[in-house]
C-alpha positions in Angstrom: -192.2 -110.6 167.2 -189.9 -112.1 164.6 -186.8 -110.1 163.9 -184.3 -110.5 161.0 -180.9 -109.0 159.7 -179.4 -108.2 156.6 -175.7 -109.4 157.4 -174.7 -108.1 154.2 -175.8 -104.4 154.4 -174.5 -104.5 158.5 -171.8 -101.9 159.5 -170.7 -103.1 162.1 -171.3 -100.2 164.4 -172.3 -102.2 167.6 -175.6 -100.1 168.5 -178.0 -103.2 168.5 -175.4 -105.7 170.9 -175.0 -102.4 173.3 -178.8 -102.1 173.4 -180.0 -105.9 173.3 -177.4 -108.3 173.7 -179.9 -111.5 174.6 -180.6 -110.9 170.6 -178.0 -109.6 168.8 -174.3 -110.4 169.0 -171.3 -109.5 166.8 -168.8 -112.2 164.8 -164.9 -111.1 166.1 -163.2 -111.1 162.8 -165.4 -108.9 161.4 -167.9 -106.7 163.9 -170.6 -108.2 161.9 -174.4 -108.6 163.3 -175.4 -112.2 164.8 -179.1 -112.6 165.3 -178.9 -114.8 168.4 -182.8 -115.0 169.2 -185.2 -114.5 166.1 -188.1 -114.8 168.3 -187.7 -113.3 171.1 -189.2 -113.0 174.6 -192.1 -110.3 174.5 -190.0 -108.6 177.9 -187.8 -107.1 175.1 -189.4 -106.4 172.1 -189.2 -102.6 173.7 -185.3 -102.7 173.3 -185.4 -104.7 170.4 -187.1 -101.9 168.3 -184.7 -99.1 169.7 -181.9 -101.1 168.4 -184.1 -101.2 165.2 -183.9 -97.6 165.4 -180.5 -96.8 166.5 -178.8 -99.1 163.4 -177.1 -96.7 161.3 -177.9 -99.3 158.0 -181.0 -100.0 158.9 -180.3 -104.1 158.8 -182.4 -105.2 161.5 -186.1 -105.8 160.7 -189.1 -106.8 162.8 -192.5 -108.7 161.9 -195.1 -108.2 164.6 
């Protein structure tokens, strides 16, 4: 699984840190997404793609 964001499109609405904080995080001065883990661990790819899902802007983006 490789994931990736658009930074610029982001929101800032949080779903993705509140659903899979091990790969996303959010910058303080701005509530913009931080894609902590590109690749990561197969034990989360289920939560990954519900915070695929739940983003209002539809930044995040996965490659299987």
């Amino acid at each position: 699984m490789r994931v990736r964001v658009d930074q610029a499109k982001c929101v800032a609405s949080g779903n993705c840190v509140l659903t899979a904080p091990e790969v996303f995080d959010q910058r303080v001065e701005d509530g913009i997404v931080v894609l902590l883990d590109p690749s990561p661990p197969a034990e989360l790819a289920e939560r990954v793609r519900r915070a695929e899902a739940l983003c209002p802007a539809g930044v995040i983006s996965i490659e299987d």
